[in-house]
C-alpha positions in Angstrom: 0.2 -28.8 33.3 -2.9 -28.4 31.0 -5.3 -31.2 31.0 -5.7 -33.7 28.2 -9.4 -31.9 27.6 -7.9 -28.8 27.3 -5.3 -29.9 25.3 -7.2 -31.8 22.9 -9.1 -28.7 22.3 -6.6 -26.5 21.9 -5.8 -28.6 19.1 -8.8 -28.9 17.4 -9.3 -25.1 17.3 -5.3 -24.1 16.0 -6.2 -27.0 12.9 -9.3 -25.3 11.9 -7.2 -21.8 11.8 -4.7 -23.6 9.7 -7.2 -24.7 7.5 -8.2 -21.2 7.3 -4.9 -19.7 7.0 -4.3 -22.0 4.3 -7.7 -21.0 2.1 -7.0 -17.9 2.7 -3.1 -18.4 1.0 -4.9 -19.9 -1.8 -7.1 -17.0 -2.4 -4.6 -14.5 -2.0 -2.3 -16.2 -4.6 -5.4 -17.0 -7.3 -6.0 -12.8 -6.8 -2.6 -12.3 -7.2 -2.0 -13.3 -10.8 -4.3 -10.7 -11.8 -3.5 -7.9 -9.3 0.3 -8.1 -10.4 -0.8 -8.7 -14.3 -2.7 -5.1 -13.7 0.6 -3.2 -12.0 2.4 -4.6 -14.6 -0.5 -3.4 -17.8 -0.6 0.0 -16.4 3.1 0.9 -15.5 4.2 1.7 -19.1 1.2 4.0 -19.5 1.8 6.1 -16.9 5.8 6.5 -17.5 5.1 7.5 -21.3 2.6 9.8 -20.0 5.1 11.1 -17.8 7.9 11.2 -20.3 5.6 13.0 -23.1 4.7 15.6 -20.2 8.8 16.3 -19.8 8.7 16.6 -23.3 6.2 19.8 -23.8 7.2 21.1 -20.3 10.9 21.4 -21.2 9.2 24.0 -24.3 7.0 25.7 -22.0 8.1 29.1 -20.3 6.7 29.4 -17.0 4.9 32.5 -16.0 1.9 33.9 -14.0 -0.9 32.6 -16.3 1.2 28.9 -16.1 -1.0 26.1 -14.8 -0.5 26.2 -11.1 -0.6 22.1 -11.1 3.0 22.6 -12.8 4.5 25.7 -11.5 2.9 25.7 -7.9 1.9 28.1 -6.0 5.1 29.6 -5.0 5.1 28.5 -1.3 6.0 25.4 0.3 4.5 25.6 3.6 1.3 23.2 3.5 2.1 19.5 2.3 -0.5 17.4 2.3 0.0 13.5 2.2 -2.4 11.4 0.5 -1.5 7.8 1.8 -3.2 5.0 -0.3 -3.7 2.4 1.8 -6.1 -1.2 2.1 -9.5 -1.6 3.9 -8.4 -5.2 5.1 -5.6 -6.6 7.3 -4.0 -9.9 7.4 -1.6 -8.6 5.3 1.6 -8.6 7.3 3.5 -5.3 7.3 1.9 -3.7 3.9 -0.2 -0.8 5.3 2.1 -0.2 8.2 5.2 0.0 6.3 3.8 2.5 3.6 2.3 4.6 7.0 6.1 4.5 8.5 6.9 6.4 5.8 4.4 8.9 5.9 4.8 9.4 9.5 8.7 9.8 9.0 8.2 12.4 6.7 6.0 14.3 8.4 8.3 14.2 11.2 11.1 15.6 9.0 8.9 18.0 7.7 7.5 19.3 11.1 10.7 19.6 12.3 11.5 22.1 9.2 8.3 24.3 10.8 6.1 23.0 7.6 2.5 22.3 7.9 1.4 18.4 7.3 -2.1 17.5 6.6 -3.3 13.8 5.6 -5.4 12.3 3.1 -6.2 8.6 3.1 -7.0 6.6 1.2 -7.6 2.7 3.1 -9.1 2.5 6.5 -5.8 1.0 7.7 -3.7 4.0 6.9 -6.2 6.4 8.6 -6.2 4.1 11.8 -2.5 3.8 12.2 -2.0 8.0 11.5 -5.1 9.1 13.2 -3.5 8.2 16.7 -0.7 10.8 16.2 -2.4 13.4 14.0 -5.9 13.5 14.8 -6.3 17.3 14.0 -4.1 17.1 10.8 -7.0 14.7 9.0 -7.9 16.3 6.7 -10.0 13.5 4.5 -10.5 10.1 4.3 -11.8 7.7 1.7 -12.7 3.8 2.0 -11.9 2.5 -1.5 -13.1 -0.9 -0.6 -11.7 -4.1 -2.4 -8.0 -2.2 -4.3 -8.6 -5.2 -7.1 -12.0 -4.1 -8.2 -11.2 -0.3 -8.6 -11.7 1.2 -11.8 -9.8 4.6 -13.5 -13.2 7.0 -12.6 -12.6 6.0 -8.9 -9.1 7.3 -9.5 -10.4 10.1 -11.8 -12.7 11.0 -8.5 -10.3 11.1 -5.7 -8.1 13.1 -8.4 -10.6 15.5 -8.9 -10.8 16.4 -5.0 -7.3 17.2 -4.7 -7.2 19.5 -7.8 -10.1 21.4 -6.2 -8.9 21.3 -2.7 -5.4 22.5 -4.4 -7.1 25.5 -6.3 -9.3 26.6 -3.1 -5.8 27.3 -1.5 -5.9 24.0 1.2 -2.2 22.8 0.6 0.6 24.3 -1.2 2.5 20.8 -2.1 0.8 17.1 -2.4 2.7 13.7 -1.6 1.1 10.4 -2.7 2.2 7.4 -0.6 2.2 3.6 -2.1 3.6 0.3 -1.8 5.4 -0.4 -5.4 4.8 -4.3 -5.9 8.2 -5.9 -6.7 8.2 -9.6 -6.1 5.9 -11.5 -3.8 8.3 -11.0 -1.2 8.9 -7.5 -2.0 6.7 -4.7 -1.5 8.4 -1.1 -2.0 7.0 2.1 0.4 7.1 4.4 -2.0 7.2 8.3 -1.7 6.0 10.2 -5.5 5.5 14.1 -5.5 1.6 14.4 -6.8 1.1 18.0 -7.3 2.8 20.2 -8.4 3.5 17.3 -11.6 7.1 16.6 -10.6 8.4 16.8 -14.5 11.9 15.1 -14.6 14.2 17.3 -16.3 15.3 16.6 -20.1 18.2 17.1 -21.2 18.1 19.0 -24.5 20.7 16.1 -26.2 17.9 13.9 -25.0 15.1 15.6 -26.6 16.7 15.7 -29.8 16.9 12.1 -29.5 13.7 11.2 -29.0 12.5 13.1 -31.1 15.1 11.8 -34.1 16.3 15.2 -35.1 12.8 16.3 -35.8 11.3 19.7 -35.4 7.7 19.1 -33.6 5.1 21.5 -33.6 2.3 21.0 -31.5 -1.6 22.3 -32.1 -3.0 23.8 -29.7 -0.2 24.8 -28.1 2.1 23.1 -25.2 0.5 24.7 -22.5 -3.1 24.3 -23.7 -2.0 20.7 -23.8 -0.6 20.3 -20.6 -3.4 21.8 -18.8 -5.2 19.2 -20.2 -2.6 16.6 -19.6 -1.8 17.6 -15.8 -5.3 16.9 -14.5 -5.4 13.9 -16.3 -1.5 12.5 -14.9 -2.8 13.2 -11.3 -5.2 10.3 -11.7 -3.2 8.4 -13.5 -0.8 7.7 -10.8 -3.4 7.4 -8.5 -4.8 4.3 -10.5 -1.1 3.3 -11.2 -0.7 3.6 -7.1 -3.9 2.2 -6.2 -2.9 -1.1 -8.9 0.9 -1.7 -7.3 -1.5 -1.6 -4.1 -3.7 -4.6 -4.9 -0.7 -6.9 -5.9 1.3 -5.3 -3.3 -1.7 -6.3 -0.7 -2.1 -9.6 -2.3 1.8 -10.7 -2.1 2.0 -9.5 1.4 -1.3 -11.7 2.7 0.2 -14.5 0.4 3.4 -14.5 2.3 2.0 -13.8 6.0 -0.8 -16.2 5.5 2.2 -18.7 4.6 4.0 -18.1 7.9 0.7 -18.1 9.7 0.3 -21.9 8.2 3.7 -23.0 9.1 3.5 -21.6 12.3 0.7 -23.3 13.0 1.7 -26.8 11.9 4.8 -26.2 14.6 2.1 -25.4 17.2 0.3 -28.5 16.6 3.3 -30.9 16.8 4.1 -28.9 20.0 0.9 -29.5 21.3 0.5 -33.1 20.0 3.9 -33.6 21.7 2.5 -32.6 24.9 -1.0 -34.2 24.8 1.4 -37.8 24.2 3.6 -36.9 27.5 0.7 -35.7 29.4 -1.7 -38.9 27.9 1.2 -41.2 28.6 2.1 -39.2 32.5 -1.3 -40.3 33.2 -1.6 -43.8 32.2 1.5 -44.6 34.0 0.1 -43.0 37.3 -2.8 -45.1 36.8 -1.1 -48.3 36.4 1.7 -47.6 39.6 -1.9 -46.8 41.1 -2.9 -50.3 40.3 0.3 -52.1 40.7 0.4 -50.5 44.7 -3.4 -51.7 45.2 -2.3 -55.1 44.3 1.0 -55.3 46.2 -1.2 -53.8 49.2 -4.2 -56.5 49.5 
């Protein structure tokens, strides 16, 4: 049985990490507003950018002179995965769920005889996929605080893919994320990066949107989507590197909550034992006294 010193300590020292559990809940949620007001800014952005580039793609014949960011390179073998990760922990299971993912798909992929290579984004993600592919690491990037990232950071890491892509490095990029949903629920999210995955429009559809309309664009529909594609890439990155920081935030809000509570149970264990122990020990003392007495 511990002593009532050691007790007593023990204590003391889980109430001050309470008390930091707690500050650090209250941080978390104050940075939360603003990280999920962000997601929630960007997201429509990025979906009409998307759903303009289906648009001119679905007028666009593909052929050898096509952009290769939309019509690939014709070969499938080298996927490279660029997982966007956090710098920080503490955040319950937000950077090792969205590097689950990655490492189940590179399983399924490995096991098709593909070729995986990693690009990280977050010191977490490269320390959890590091132990099992060392030699597949290809780069890695240390963004720093997700909620003070701004659209060039995006624009840079963007720009590094497209040149790794044209010198020939991978044939097929995957961008890895954890889509914010409620504080509860963060999403692992798997989004084809390059080749631009265009959804397919339905020619009814187009019609529609575009009210029965003939459109003619200047300069043409390629010229514009070889100005658009570049420009998408880093758009979802910043769109993916956003649902990140409220993502990060909602997960250390909630495990910095559990931490709290489970410390407040570990205290009225322990202050539960100090009483027995405190109260063992004064009745030792007194049948100690009572004997003495009873002896002289």
């Amino acid at each position: 049985m511990a002593s009532l010193k050691a007790l007593k300590i023990r204590i003391g020292s889980v109430k001050s990490t309470q008390k930091i559990t707690k500050a650090m809940k209250m941080v978390a949620a104050a940075k939360l507003r603003r990280a999920q007001e962000a997601a929630e800014a960007g997201r429509p952005y990025a979906q009409r950018l998307e759903a303009v580039m289906a648009r001119l793609a679905s007028r666009v014949v593909l052929s050898d002179q096509s952009s290769k960011l939309i019509a690939g390179t014709g070969r499938d073998q080298v996927h490279l995965f660029v997982v966007a990760t956090s710098d920080k922990g503490l955040a319950g299971a937000f950077n090792t769920n969205i590097a689950r993912l990655a490492r189940r798909r590179a399983q399924e992929l490995i096991a098709q005889g593909k070729t995986v290579k990693f690009y990280t984004i977050g010191r977490k993600g490269r320390a959890v996929l590091a132990r099992l592919y060392r030699d597949q690491m290809l780069h890695s990037v240390e963004p720093g605080d997700l909620g003070k990232l701004k659209f060039d950071d995006a624009r840079g890491y963007a720009d590094d893919l497209v040149a790794r892509y044209e010198a020939g490095e991978f044939d097929v990029a995957h961008l890895f994320y954890a889509s914010f949903k409620t504080v509860l629920t963060q999403e692992p999210t798997e989004q084809q990066l390059i080749p631009v995955a265009v959804p397919k429009v339905e020619p009814g559809a187009l019609a529609a949107a575009n009210d029965g309309a003939v459109v003619t664009y200047e300069p043409d529909e390629e010229t514009i989507l070889a100005d658009l594609l570049p420009r998408n890439i880093a758009v979802q990155l910043y769109r993916a590197m956003r649902e990140n920081a409220a993502s990060e935030q909602g997960s250390k809000m909630t495990a910095m909550d559990n931490a709290t509570r489970n410390a407040g149970d570990l205290i009225n264990r322990l202050t539960i034992e100090y009483n027995r122990t405190r109260q063992a020990a004064i009745t030792t003392e007194l049948v100690e006294i009572i004997s003495g007495a009873e002896a002289l």
